[in-house]
C-alpha positions in Angstrom: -1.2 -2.0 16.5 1.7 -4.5 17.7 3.8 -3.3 19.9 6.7 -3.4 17.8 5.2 -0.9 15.3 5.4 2.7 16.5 5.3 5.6 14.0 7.1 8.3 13.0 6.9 11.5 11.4 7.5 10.2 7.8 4.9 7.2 8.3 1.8 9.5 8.0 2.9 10.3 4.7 3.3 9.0 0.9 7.3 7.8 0.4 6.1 8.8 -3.0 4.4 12.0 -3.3 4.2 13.1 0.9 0.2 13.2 0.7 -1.5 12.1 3.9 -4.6 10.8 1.7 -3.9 6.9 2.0 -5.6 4.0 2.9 -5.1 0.7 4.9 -5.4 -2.2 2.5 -6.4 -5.5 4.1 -6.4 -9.1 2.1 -8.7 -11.1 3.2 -7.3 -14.8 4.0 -3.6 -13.1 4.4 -4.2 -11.2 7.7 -6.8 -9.6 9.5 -5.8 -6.0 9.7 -4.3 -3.7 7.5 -1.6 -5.3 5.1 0.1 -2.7 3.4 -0.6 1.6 2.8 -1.8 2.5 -0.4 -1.8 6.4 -1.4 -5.1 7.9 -2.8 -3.6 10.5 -4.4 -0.9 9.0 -6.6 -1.8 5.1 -6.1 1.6 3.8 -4.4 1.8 1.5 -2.1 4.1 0.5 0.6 4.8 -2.1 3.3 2.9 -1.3 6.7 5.6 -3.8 8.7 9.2 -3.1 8.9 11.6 -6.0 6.7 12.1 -9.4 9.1 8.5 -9.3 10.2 6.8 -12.2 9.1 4.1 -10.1 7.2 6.0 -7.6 5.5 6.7 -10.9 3.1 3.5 -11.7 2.8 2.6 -8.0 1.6 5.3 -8.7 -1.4 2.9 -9.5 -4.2 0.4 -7.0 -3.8 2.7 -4.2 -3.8 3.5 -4.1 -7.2 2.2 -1.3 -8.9 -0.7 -1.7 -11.3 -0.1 -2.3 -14.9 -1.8 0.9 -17.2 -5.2 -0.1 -19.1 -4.7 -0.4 -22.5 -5.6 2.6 -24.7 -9.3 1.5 -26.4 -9.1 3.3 -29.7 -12.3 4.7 -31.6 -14.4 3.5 -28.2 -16.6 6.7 -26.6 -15.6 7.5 -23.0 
């Protein structure tokens, strides 16, 4: 971890729903490491590096949330 990074009490949780289930998301050919935090229990995601690092831009376009599957009417689940 850099040595600019240190973590608090509200870092090991969700900004979304507290859980402490998330993951580490790395992009491979962005940066070798962990990019951004993504929550398993309600899917949102947030920046691992505070705003002025170089890498918290980078993270930008993959922390929108997901866009909702269209409904498939009369298909069998």
């Amino acid at each position: 971890m850099d040595a600019e990074l240190e973590l608090t009490e509200d870092d090991v949780r969700c900004p979304s729903c507290s859980s402490v289930h998330f993951l580490g998301v790395e992009i491979f050919g962005v940066y070798d490491g962990v990019l951004y935090w993504e929550c398993g229990g309600c899917g949102h995601r947030w920046h691992r590096f505070p705003a002025g690092h170089h890498l918290h831009g980078r993270a930008v376009p993959y922390l929108a949330e997901p866009e909702p599957m269209p409904a498939r009417h009369g298909a069998a689940c």
